[in-house]
C-alpha positions, 0 to 999 in steps of 0.5 A, a space after each residue: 491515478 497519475 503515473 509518473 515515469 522517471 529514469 536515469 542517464 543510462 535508460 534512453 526514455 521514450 515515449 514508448 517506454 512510458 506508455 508501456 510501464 503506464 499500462 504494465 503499472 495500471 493493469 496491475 494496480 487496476 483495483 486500487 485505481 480509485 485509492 490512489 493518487 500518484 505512482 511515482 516510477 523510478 528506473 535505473 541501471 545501476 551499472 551504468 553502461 557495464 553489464 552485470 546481473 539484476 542491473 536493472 532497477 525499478 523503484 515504485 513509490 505509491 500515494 494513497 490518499 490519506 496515508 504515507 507513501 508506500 515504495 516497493 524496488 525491485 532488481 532483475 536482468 532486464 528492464 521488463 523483469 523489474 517493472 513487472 516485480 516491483 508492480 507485483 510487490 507494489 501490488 501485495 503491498 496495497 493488498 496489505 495496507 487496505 485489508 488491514 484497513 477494511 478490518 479496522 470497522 470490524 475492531 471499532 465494534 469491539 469497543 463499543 460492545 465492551 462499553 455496553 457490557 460496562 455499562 450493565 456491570 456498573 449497573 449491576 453493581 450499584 443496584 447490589 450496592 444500594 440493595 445492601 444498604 438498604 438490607 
């Protein structure tokens, strides 16, 4: 999994910085590794240089292989405070999409049953057809 880090004019990035959100966003998202391709970290301060309330932002945007982007934004205070609640939905956000994956398999058995009892009905009912003219 790549993790791209990205920020705007007012967050001052740095080596320490990325290295910090890369090891918050991988051991959070460390189970989900092996289906992702890129994280995408986005970090603003949309007040710029003004202080003000959930501020800071951090937009995630999450590419799992074979499937559509996932992005997640989260606002707090500080800096450390979005990165963790962005990593967190980010994290339920997975969780969602590969449990409603997992349980795919499972539907794709309901069918084949359902053809299989089909079957036994249309047999049935030709074996009563072909009684009943013979009777």
């Amino acid at each position: 999994m790549q993790i791209q880090v990205n920020s705007d004019n007012h967050i001052q990035s740095s080596i320490r910085l990325e290295e910090w959100v890369r090891t918050t966003i991988e051991s959070t998202l460390e189970r989900y590794a092996e289906d992702l391709t890129r994280v995408e970290v986005h970090l603003s301060d949309e007040n710029g240089d003004k202080p003000g309330p959930h501020d800071m932002r951090c937009q995630l945007e999450a590419r799992p292989k074979g499937h559509q982007p996932i992005s997640v934004t989260h606002k707090a205070d500080n800096l450390e405070l979005a990165i963790d609640g962005a990593a967190e939905k980010l994290e339920h956000a997975l969780e969602h999409l590969f449990g409603k994956l997992r349980g795919k398999p499972r539907a794709a058995v309901v069918p084949f049953e359902r053809a299989a009892a089909d079957e036994l009905l249309e047999e049935e009912f030709l074996e009563n057809e072909q009684a009943a003219q013979n009777g």
